[in-house]
C-alpha positions, 0 to 999 in steps of 0.5 A: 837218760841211760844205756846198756849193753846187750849180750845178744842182738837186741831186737825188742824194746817196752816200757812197763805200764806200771814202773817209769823207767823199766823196760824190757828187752827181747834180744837173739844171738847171731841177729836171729838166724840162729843161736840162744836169746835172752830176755833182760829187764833194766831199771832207769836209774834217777843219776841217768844210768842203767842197772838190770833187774832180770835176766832170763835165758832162752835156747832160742831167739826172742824176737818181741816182748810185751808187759801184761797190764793186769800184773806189774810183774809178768812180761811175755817173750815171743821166741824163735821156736814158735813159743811164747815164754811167760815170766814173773820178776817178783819170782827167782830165776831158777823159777821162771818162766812160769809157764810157755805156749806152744801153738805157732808152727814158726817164729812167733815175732809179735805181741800185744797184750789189750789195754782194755780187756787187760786178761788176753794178748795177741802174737803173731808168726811166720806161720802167716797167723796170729792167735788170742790168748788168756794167761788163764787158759792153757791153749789159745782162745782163737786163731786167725787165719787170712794173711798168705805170709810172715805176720809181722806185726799186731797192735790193738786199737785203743779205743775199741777193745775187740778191734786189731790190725796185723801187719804182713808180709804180703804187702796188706794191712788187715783189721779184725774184730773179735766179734766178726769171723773174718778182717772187717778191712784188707787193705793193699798198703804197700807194693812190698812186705809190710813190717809194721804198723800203729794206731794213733791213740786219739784217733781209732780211725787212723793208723801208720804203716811201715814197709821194707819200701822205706816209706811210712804211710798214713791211712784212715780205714773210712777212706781205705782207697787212698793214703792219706800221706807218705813220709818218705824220709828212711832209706832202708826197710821202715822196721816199727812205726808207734804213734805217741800215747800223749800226742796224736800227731807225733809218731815214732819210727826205726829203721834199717838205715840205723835210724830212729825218727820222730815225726810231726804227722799234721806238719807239711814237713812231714810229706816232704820227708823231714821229721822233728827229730833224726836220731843216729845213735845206732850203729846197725839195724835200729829194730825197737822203739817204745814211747813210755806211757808214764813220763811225756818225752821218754823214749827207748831204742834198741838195735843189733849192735846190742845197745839199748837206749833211753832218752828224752825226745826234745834232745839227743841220746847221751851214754 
């Protein structure tokens, strides 16, 4: 359906709950290490091309991005500061952003805005916490504490508002309750850091992690002993899993190994390390997927050799 061309290494990719076809993208100079970011939003035009409709410069690296679900305009940017930028597209860009946040000793490389509870999102940081905030409070609302390195990533459930995973570095998986002081669930994923990590939308039981040992695994927090399957089909670092918002069983991944897979989790195939669909496209670290939640198929890409893509996942990316 399209793609573009970044300035910088593109790290982030997301579709707007609101317009079918934006997206945003979160992208870092010198592949984050060091340098200035920008923060870009593109529109999918209906002849399959791509044209930029905000572009917001940064001093630091941006590692993540998030839309807000109360307002289509305002997006967030996790930035390698430790802050977290907020802007609004409807404002010029001499006004943006609008407003920061500035809690995180470290990189803030992770956000989540709730589906449900439509005021509050979450970040994560190399600080080894994640943090609640309201764009109507000027500080964070909580601060949670528990993992003992980088949190790579936080993903809400969506069937339970109050309920959260993050993703960690050191090789567990929690789950949080807003309601509860401490993880209802450390669960031991992986044997190395753990990178990523998703819950199926038709099952709030289920969730997909990914880890720098190349594997994908399934597990069911009731059964939290044992993975329910492995899919082994990456050969490098597993950097995003997301679960489709229109099937329960399709599951997307990207990968170190420049790759971008789409995986049938009910199909023996699957265990055997064969997904549906094997995407090369990327020719460096494939780091951002998004599935669009308006439009079935829509799929996005976005990887360090400054390219993000946009196609449907029953065929191949096209320039």
């Amino acid at each position: 359906m399209g793609r573009c061309r970044t300035a910088f290494n593109a790290y982030s990719v997301k579709f707007s709950p609101f317009f079918e076809g934006r997206i945003a993208v979160a992208t870092a100079q010198n592949f984050g290490i060091i340098g200035n970011g920008k923060q870009h939003v593109f529109e999918v035009t209906p002849a399959g091309g791509m044209h930029e409709v905000a572009q917001y410069d940064t001093a630091d690296g941006l590692y993540d991005c998030a839309w807000s679900e109360a307002n289509e305009n305002v997006l967030v940017a996790a930035s390698g500061d430790g802050s977290i930028k907020v802007y609004d597209t409807a404002l010029p860009p001499h006004a943006n952003p609008v407003r920061g946040f500035k809690e995180h000793r470290h990189e803030c490389c992770s956000l989540a805005w709730n589906t449900s509870k439509r005021d509050v999102f979450l970040s994560s940081s190399w600080d080894d916490t994640i943090k609640l905030w309201s764009l109507n409070s000027p500080a964070s609302l909580r601060t949670f504490a528990g993992h003992t390195y980088c949190v790579y990533h936080v993903a809400w459930n969506p069937q339970q508002p109050d309920v959260f995973l993050s993703a960690s570095g050191d090789t567990t998986v929690r789950v949080w309750d807003l309601r509860q002081p401490a993880p209802t669930l450390v669960l031991p994923a992986h044997a190395y850091e753990v990178l990523a990590a998703d819950w199926c939308k038709y099952n709030d039981c289920l969730l997909a992690t990914g880890s720098v040992d190349k594997s994908i695994k399934l597990w069911d927090v009731r059964v939290p002993g044992r993975e329910m399957a492995v899919l082994a089909g990456h050969s490098y670092a597993v950097r995003r899993v997301l679960f489709s918002p229109h099937a329960g069983n399709l599951l997307l991944s990207c990968s170190y190994d420049m790759t971008v897979k789409l995986w049938d989790t009910a199909s023996p195939q699957a265990a055997q390390g064969l997904p549906l669909r094997s995407w090369d496209h990327h020719s460096e670290f494939a780091v951002g997927i998004d599935f669009s939640s308006l439009r079935e198929g829509m799929v996005a890409s976005a990887g360090w050799d400054e390219s993000v893509w946009v196609w449907d996942q029953r065929g191949f990316p096209s320039p």
